[in-house]
VONU-192750 format. One record per residue: residue in three letters; x, y, z of N, C-alpha, C, O in turn. Coordinates in steps of 0.1 Angstrom, whole numbers, plus 2048, in hexadecimal, padded with zeros to 3 digits. Layout:
BEGIN
ALAXYZXYZXYZXYZ;...
//
This chain:
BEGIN
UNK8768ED7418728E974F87E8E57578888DE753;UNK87B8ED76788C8EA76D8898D977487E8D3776;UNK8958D57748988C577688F8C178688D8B678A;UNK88B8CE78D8868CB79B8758C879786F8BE799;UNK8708D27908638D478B85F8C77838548C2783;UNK86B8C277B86B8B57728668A877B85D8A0778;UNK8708A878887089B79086189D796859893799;UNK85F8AA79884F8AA7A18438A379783D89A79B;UNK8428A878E83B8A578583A89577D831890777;UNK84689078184687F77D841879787838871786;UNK84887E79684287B7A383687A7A78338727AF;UNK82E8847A181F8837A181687D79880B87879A;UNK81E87E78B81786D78181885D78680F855788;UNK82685F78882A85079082084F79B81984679A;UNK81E8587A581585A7B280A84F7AF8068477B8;UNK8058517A67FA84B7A37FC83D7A77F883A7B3;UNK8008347A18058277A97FF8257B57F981B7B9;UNK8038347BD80582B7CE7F38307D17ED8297D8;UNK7ED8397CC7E283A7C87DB82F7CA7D382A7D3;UNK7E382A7BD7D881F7BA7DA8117C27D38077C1;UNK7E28137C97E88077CD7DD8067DE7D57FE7E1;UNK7E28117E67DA8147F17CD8137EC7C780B7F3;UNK7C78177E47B88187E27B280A7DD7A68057E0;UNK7B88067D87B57F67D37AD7F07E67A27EC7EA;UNK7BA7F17EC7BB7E87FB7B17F07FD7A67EA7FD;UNK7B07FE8007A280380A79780080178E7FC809;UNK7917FF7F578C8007ED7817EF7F17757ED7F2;UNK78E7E37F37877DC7F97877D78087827CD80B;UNK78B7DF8117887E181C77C7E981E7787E7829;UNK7767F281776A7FA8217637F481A7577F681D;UNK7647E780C7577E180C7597D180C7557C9804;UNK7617D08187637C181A7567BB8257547AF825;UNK7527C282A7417BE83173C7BB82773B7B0824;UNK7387C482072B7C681672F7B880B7267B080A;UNK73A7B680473D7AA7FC73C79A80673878F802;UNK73F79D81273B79081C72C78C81E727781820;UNK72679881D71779581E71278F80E70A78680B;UNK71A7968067127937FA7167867F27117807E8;UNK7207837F87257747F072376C7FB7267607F7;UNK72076C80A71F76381272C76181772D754816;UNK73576581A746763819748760829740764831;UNK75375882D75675883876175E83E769761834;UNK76776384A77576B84C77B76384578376983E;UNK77C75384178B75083C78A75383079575582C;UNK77F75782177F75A81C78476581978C767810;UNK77F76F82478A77F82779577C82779C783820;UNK79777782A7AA77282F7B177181F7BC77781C;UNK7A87668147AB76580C7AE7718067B9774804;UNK7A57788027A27867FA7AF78E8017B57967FA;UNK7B178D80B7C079A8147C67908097C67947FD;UNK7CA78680C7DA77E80B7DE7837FB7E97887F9;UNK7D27827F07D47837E57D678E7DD7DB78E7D2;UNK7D17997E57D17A97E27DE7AC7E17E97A77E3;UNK7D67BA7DC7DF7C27DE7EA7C47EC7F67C77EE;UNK7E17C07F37E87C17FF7F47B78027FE7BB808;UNK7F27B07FF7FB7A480280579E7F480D7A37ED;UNK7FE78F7F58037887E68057887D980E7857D1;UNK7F978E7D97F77977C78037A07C580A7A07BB;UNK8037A97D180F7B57CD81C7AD7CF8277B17CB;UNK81A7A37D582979A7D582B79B7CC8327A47C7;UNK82678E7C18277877B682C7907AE8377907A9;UNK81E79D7AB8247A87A48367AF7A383E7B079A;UNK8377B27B08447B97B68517B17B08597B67A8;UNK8517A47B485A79F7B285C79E7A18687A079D;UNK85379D79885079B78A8567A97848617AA780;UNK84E7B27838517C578885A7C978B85D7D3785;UNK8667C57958737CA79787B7C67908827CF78B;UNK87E7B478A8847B477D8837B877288D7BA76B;UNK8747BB76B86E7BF7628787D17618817D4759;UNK8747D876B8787E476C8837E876B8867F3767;UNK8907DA76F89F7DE7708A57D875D8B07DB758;UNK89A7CF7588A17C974E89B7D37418A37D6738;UNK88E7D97428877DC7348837EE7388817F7730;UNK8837F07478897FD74587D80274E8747FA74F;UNK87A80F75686C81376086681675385D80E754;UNK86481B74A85982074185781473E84B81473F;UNK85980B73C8537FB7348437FB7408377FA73E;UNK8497FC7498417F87588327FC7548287F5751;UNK83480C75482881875482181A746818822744;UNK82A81173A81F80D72D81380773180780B72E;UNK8187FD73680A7EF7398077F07437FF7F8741;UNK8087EE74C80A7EA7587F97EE7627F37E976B;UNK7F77FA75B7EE80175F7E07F97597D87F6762;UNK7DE7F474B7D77EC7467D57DF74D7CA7DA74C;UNK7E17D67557DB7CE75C7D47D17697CD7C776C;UNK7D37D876E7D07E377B7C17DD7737BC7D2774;UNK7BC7E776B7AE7EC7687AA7DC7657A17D976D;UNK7AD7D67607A67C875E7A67BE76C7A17B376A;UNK7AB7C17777A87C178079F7C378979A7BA790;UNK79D7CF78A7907D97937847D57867797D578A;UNK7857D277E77D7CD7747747C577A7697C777D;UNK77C7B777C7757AD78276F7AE78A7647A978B;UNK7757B67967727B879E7637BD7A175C7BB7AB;UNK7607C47957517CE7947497C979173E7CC794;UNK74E7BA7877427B37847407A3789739799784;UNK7487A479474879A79D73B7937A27327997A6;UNK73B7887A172A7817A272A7747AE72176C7B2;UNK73A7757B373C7667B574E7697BE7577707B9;UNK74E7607CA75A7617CD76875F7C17717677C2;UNK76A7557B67727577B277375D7AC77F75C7A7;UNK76A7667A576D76F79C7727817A277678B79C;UNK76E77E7B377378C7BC77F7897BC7877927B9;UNK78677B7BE7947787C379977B7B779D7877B6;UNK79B7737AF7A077979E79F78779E7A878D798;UNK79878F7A479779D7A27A27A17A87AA7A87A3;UNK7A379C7B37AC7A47C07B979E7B97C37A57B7;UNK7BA7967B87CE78D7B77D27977A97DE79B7A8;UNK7C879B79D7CE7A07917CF7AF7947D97B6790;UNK7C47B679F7CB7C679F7D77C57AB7DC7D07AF;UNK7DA7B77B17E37B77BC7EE7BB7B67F67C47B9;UNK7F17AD7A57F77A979F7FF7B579C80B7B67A0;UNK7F67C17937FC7C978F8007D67948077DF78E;UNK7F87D87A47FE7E37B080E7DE7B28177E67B2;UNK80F7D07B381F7CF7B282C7CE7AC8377CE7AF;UNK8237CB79E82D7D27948307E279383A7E878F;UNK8247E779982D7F27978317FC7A48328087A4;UNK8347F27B08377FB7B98457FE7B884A80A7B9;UNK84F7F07B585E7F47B28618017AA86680B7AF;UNK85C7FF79B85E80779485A81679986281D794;UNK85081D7A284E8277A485A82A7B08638337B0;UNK8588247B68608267C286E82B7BC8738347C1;UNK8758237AF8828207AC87F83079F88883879E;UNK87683079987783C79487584779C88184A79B;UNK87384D7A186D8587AB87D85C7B48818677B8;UNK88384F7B58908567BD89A8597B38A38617B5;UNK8998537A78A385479D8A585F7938AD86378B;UNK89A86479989086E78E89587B799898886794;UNK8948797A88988877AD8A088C7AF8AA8877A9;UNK8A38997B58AD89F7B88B38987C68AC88F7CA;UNK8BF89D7CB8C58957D68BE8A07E58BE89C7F0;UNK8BB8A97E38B38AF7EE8A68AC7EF89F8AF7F9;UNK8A28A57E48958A37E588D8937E288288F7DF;UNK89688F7E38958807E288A87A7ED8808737E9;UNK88C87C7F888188080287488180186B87A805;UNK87488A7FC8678957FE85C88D7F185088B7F1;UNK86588B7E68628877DD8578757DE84B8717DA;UNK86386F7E485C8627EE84E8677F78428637F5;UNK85186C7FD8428728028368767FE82A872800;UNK83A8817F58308817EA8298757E481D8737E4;UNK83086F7DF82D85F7DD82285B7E78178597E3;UNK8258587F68228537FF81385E802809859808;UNK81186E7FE8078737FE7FE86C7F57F286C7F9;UNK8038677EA7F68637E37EF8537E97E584E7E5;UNK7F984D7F57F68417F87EC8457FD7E18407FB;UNK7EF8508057E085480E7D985E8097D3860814;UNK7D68658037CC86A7FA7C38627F17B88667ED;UNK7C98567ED7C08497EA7B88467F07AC8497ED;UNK7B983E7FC7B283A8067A584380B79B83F80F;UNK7A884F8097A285981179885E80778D85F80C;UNK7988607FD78E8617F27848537EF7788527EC;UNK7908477F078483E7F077D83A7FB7768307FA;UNK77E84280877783881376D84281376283E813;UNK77185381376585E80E75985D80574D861806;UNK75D8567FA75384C7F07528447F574B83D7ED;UNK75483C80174E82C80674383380E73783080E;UNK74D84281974184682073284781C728842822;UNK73285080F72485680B71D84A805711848806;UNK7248447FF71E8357F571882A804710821800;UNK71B82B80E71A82181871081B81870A82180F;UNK70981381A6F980F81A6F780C82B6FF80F834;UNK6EA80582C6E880983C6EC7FA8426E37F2843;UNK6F97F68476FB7EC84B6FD7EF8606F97F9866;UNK7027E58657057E58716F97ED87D6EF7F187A;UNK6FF7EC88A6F37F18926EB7FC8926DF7FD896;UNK6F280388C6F081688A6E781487C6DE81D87D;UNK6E580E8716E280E8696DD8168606D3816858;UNK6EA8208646E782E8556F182B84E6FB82484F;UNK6EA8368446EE82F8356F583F82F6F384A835;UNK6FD83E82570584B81F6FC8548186F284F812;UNK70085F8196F68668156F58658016ED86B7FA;UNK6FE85E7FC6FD85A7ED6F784C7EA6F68467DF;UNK6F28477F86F183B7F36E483C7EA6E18307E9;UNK6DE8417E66D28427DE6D88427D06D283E7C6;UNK6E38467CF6E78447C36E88387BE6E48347B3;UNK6F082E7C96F28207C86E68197C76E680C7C6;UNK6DD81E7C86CF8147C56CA8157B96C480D7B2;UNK6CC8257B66CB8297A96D081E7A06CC815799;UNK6DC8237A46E58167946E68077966EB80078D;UNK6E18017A26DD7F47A56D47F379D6D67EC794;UNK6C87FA79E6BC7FB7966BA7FC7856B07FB77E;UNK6C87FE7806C97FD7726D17F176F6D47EF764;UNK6D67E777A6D47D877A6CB7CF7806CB7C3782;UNK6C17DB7836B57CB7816B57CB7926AA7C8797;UNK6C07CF79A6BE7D07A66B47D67B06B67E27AF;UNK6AC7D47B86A67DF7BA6A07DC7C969E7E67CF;UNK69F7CF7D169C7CE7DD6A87D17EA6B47CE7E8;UNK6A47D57F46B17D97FD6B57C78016AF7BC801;UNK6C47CD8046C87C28066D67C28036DB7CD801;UNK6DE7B58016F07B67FF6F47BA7F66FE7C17F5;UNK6E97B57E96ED7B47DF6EB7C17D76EE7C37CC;UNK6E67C97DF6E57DA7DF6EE7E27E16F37EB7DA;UNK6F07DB7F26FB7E17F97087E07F27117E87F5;UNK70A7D87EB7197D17E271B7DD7DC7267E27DD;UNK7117E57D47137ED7C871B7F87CB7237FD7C3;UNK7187FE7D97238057DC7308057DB73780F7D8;UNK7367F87DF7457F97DC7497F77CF7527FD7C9;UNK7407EB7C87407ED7B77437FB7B174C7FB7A9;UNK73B8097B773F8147B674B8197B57508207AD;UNK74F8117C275D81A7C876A8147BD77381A7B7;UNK76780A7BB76F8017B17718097A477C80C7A0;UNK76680B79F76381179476A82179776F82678D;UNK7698287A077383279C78383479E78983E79C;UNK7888257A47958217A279881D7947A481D792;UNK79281A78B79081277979381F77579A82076B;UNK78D82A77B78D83677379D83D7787A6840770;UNK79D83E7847AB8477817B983B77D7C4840779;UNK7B882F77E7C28257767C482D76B7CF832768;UNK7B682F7617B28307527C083F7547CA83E74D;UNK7BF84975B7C48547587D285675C7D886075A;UNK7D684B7657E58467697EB84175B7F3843753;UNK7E483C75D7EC83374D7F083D73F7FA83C739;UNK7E684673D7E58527337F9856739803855733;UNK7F885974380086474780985D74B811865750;UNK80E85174D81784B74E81E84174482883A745;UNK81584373A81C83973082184972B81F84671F;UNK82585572A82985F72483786172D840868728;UNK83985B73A84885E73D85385B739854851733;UNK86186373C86A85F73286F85873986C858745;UNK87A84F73388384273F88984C74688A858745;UNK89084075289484775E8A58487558AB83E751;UNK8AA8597548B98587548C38487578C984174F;UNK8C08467688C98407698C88317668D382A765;UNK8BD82B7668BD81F75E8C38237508CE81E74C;UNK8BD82974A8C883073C8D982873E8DE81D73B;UNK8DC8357448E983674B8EF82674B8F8821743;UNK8E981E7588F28137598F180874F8FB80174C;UNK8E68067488E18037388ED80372E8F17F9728;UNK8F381172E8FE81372890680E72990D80B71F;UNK90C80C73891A80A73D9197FD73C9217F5740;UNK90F7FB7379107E473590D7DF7489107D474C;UNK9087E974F9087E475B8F37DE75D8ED7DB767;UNK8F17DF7568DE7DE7538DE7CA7548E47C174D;UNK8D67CB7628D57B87608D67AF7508D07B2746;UNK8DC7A57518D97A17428CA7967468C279473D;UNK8C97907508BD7877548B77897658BB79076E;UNK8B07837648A97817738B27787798B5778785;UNK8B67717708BB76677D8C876B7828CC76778D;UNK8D077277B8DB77A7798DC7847868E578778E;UNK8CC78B7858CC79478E8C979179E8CA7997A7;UNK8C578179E8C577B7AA8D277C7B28D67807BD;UNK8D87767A78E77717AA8EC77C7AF8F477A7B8;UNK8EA7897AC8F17937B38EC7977BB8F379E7C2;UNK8DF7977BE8DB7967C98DB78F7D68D97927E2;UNK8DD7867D28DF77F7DD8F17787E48F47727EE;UNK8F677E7DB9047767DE90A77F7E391577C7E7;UNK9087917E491279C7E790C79B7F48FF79A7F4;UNK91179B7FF91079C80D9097AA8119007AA81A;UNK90E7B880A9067C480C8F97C08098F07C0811;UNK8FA7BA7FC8EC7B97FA8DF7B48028D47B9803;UNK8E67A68098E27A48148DD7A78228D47A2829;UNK8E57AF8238E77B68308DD7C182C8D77C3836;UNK8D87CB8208CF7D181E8C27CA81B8B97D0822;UNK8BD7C18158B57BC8148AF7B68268A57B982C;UNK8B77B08298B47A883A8B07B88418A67B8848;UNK8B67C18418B37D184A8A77D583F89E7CD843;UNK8A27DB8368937DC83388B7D38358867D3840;UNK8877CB82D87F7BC82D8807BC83D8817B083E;UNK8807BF8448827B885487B7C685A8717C2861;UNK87B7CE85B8797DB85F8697E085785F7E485E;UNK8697E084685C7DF8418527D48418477D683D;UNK8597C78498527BF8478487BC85383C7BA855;UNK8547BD85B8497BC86E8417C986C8357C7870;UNK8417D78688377DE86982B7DD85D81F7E185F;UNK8317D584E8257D484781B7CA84C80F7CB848;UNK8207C08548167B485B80C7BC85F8017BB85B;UNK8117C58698037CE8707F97D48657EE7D0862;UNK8047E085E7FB7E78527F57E484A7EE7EC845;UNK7F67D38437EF7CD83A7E17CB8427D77D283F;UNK7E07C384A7D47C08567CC7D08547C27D384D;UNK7D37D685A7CA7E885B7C67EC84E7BB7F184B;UNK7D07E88477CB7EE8357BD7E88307B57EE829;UNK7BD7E08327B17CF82D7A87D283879D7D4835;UNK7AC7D18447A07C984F7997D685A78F7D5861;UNK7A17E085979E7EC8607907EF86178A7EE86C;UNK78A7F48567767F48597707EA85E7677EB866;UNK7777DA8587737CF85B7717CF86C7667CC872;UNK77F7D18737817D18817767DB8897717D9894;UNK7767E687F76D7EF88675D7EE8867577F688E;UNK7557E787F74E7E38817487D388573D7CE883;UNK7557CC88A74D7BF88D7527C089C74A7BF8A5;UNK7627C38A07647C68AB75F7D08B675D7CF8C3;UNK75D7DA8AA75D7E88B474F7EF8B174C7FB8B3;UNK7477E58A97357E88AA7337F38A07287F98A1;UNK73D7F889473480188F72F8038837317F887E;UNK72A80B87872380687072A80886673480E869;UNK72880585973580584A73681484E741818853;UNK72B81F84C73082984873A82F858746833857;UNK73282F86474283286974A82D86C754832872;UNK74B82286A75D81B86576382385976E82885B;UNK75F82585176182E84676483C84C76E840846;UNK76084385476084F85776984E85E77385685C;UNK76A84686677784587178484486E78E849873;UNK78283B86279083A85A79484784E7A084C84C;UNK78984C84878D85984179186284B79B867848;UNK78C86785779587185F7A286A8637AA873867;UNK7A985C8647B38588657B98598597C485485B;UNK7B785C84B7BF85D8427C086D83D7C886E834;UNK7B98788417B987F8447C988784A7D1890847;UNK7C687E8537D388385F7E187D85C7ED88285E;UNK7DB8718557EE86A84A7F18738417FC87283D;UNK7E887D83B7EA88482B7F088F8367FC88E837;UNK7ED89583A7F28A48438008A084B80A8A784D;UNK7FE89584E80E88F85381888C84882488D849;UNK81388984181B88483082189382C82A896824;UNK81A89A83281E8A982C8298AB8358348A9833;UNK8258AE83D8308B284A8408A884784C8AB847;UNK83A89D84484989484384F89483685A88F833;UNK84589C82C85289A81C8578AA8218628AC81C;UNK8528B282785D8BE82A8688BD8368718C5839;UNK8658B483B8718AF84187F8A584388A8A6848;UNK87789A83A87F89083A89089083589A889838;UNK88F89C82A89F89E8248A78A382B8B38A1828;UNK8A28AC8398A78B783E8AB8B384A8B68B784D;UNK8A28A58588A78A08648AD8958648AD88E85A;UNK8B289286F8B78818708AD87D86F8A4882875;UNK8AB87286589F86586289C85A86B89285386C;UNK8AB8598718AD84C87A8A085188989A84888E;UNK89E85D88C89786189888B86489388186489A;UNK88986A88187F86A87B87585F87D86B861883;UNK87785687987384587987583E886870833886;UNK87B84489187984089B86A8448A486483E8AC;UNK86985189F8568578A185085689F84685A8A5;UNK85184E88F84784C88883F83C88E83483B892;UNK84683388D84582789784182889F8388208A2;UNK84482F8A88428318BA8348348B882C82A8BA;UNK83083D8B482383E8AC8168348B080C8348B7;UNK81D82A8A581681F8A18168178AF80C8138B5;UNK8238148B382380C8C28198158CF8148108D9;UNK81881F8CC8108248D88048248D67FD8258E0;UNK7FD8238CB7F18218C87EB8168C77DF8148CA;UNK7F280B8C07F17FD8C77F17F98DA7E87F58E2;UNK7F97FA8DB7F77FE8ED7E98058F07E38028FA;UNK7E480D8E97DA8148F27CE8078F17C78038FA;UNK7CD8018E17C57F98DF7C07ED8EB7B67E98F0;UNK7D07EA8EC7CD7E28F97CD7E59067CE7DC90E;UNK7CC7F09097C97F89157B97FA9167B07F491C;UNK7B880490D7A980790C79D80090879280190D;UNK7A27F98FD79B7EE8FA7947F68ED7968028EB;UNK78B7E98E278A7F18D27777F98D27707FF8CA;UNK7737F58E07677F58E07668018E575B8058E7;UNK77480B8EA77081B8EA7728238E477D8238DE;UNK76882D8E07638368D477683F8DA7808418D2;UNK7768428E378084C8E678E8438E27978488DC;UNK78D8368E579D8338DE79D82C8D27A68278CC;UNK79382C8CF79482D8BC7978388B97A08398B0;UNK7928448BE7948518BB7A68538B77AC8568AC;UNK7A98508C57B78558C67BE84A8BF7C984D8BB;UNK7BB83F8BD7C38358B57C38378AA7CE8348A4;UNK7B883C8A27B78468967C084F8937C5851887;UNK7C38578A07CD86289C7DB85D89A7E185E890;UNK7E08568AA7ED8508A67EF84589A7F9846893;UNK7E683C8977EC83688A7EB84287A7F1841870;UNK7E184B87E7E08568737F48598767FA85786C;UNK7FB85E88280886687880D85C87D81786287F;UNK81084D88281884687B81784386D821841866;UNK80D84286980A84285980F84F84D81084D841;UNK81185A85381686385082786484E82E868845;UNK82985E85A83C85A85A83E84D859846847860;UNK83884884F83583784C84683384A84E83B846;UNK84882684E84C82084C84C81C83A85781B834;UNK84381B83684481782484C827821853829818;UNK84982D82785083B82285A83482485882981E;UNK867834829877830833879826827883824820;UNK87282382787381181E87781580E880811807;UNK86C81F80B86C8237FC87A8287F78808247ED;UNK87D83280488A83B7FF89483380389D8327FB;UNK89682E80E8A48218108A381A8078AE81B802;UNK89A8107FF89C8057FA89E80E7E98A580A7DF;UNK8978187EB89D81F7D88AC8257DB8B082B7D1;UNK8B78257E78C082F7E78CA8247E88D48267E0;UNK8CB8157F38D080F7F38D88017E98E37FC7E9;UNK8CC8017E08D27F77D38DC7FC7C88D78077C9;UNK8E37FE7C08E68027B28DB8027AA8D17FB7AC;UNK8DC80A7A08D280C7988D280178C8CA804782;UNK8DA7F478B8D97EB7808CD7DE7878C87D4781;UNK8CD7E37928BF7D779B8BA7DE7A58B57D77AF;UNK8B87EA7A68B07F27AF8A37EE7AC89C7EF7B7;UNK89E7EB7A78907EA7A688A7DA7A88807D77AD;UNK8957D07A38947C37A78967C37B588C7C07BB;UNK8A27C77BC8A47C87CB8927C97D188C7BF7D7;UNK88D7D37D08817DC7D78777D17D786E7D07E0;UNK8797C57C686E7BF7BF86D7B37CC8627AF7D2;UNK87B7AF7CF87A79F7D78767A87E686C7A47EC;UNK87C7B37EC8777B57F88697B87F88627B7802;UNK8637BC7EA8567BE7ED84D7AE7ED8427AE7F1;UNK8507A67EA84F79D7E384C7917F684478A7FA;UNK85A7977FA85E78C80485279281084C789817;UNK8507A18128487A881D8357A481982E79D820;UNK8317AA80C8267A880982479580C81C791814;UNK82F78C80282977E80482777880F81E76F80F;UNK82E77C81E82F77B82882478083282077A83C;UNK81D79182B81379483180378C82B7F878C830;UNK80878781F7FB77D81C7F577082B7EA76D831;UNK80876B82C8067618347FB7678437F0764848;UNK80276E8457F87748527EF77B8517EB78085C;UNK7E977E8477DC7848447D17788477C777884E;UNK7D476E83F7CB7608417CE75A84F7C4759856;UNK7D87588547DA7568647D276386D7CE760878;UNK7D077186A7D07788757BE7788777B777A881;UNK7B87758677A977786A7A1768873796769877;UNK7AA75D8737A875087F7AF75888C7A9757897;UNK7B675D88D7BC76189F7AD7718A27AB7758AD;UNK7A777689779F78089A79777B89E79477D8AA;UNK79077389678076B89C77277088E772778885;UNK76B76B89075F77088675C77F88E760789887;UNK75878089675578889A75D7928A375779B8A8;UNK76A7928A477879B8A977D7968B378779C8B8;UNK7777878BB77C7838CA78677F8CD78A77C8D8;UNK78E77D8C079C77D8C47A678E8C27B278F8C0;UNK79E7948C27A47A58BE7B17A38C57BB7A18BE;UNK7B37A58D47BA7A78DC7C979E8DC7D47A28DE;UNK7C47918D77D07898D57DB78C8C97E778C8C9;UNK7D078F8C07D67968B27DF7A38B87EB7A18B7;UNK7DC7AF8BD7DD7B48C17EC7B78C57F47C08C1;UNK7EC7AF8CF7FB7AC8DA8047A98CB8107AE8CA;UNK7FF7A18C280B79F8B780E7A78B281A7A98B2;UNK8097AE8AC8057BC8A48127C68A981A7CC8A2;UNK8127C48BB8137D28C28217C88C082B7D08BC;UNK8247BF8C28377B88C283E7BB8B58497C18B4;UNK8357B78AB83D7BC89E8407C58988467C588D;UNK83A7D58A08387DD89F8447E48A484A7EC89E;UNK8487DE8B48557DD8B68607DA8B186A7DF8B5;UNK8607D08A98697CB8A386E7D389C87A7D789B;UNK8607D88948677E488586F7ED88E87B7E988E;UNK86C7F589386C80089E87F7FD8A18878078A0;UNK8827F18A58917ED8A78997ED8A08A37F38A2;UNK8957E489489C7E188689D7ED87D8A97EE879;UNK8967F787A89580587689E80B87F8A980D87A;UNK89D80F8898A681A8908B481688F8BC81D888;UNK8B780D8978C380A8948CC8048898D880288B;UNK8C580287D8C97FE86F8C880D8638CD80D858;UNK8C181A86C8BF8218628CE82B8588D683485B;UNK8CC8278508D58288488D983A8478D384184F;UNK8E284083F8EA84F8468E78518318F284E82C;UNK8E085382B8E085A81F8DB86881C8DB86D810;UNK8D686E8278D287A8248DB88281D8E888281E;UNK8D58898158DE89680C8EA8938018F189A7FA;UNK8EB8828038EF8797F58ED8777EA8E486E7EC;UNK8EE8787DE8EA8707D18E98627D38EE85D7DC;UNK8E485D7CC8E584E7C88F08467C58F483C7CB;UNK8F584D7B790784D7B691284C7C69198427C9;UNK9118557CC9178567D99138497DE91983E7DC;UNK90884B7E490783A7EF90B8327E691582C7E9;UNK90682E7D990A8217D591981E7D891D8157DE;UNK91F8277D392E82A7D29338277E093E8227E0;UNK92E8287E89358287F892E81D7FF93281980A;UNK9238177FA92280D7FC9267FC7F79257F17FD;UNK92A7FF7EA92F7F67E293E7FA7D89457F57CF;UNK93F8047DD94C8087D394C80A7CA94180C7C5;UNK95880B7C295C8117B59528067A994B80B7A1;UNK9547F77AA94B7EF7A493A7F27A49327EB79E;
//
């Protein structure tokens, strides 16, 4: 097998990760109504469940834990286990009876989406070729959104009949079915729940077949490599210390973390609260919140395409300046048109669909895997993931008090949304770094020298 065919093929095992990782967050976003109704929950309770997820805290905790793990005992250590804490996760989750047994659910598959985002991210570039390092990241970033999109298609048909419109998926008869073999059987929340229990249950299943296929990869070469040369962290706290005391290091860390972080504030909110918004703000029922968001991920997977054939080949610095603009003009429209028009959800649909396509986590994946050495590349990735997610917890629980119970604060939210959005937009362009058509070896080298 030639070494290009090799990297696609690890690329697409690893993939799974981001799979699982996006799917977890939509997974409990298209049934964050249906769990509010059935446990009696309030927005700040929502707030809780974002902060601890995947979306946020959970993947901190994980990341930061996961990036050391990965730089001291190696990326295959990662994709042994790692996947096993995942499933006992979504676990809880299914047989959830009670708010803290959903929360426990959410913080342990948070837990373990972020142990292994370093490691994928940090194998996948180490693993590629130097022309395709790019494309490779994308691919990746395809399965972020091919997750989503499969699970909100199963949220669609699974829907039950909530909101004004009060139709229901055309599978939902199945969900009564198998409520009905727990005893369930009157309509109602605790019916309606069973659907996303569903959706849950076939994230358990493709974990189960991530794990098969990823505890079989071989270590990454160049962890090997620096292992050898006596250059492999000897501790965590060791690897702090070099993180934080070399000024590049610095200076790299402050330009991602700052650039992924003002745009993940937005995207965690949309990741988590997106159906939520669209049915409490903008009046419509689970299943077309669901529908609206599957044709917007739709349009990120066809964009994800377009940009892993591109990204090795143009300037990135203007790549990523489109991709943003994107996002900023579609926030603008929000507050122009307002959320209660079918026509600018439409189009807000589409522009955040190919901002999502020329994502920013894309820029992020491949800078933050090209810029470290490979004896803390993966710890590097672990604290910025660590520092973005823990920070998007904070404003997850702040942003569902500035929303309102019922979306009356949309617009204020909003205006923030649309500044930090700028922010990225600034800090990205003019910070974007010149590695196209480099090895790893190379930048390191020219960024840190002969040492």
């Amino acid at each position: 097998m030639s070494k290009e065919k090799g990297s696609l093929k690890s690329t697409i095992a690893v993939s799974l990760t981001n799979y699982l990782d996006a799917g977890a967050i939509v997974a409990g976003a298209s049934g964050l109504t249906l769990w509010k109704d059935y446990l009696s929950l309030s927005e700040g309770h929502l707030g809780w469940l974002n902060a601890i997820s995947a979306n946020c805290l959970g993947a901190a905790i994980g990341a930061i834990v996961g990036g050391f793990l990965a730089d001291k005992y190696g990326r295959k250590a990662i994709y042994t286990y790692n996947m096993l804490v995942y499933m006992l996760g979504v676990l809880l989750i299914l047989l959830s009876s009670n708010f803290s047994m959903l929360l426990a659910g959410f913080l342990v598959t948070g837990i373990s989406v972020g142990v292994g985002v370093p490691a994928s991210w940090t194998y996948i570039s180490e693993s590629s070729e130097v022309g395709n390092r790019g494309r490779n990241i994308a691919i990746s970033q395809m399965a972020w959104g091919i997750g989503p999109t499969i699970i909100l298609i199963l949220g669609t048909l699974l829907a039950p009949p909530t909101g004004g419109a009060g139709s229901e998926g055309v599978m939902f008869p199945l969900v009564e079915s198998l409520a009905g073999c727990f005893g369930v059987t009157e309509q109602g929340a605790t019916l309606n729940v069973f659907s996303s229990r569903i959706v849950f249950a076939s994230l358990f299943v493709v974990a189960l077949i991530a794990w098969l296929l990823q505890r079989r990869l071989e270590e990454s070469q160049q962890w090997q490599a620096a292992r050898e040369s006596g250059a492999q962290q000897p501790s965590t706290f060791a690897s702090f210390g070099s993180l934080f005391t070399n000024r590049i290091n610095i200076r790299t860390i402050l330009f991602l973390a700052g650039m992924y972080l003002t745009w993940n504030l937005v995207s965690s909110v949309m990741g988590f609260f997106q159906q939520h918004i669209y049915e409490t703000a903008g009046g419509l029922s689970n299943e077309y919140a669901n529908m609206l968001s599957v044709g917007q991920w739709f349009i990120i997977i066809a964009t994800t395409f377009v940009f892993s054939l591109i990204v090795d080949k143009v300037n990135q610095r203007w790549l990523y300046f489109t991709g943003v603009m994107c996002a900023v003009l579609a926030w603008l429209l929000v507050l122009t048109v307002g959320i209660n028009s079918l026509t600018g959800l439409l189009v807000f649909t589409l522009l955040w669909g190919l901002q999502g396509g020329i994502s920013v986590q894309s820029f992020y994946a491949l800078w933050a895997s090209e810029l470290f050495p490979a004896k803390y590349r993966a710890a590097a990735q672990g604290v910025m993931f660590f520092i973005v997610r823990g920070l998007s917890a904070a404003w997850g629980l702040g942003f569902v008090y500035i929303y309102g119970e019922e979306g009356e604060g949309f617009t204020v939210a909003a205006c923030v949304m649309l500044g930090l959005l700028l922010v990225s937009l600034i800090i990205g362009t003019v910070g974007a770094p010149d590695t196209r058509g480099k090895s790893l070896e190379q930048i390191t080298k020219e960024r840190y020298g002969e040492e």
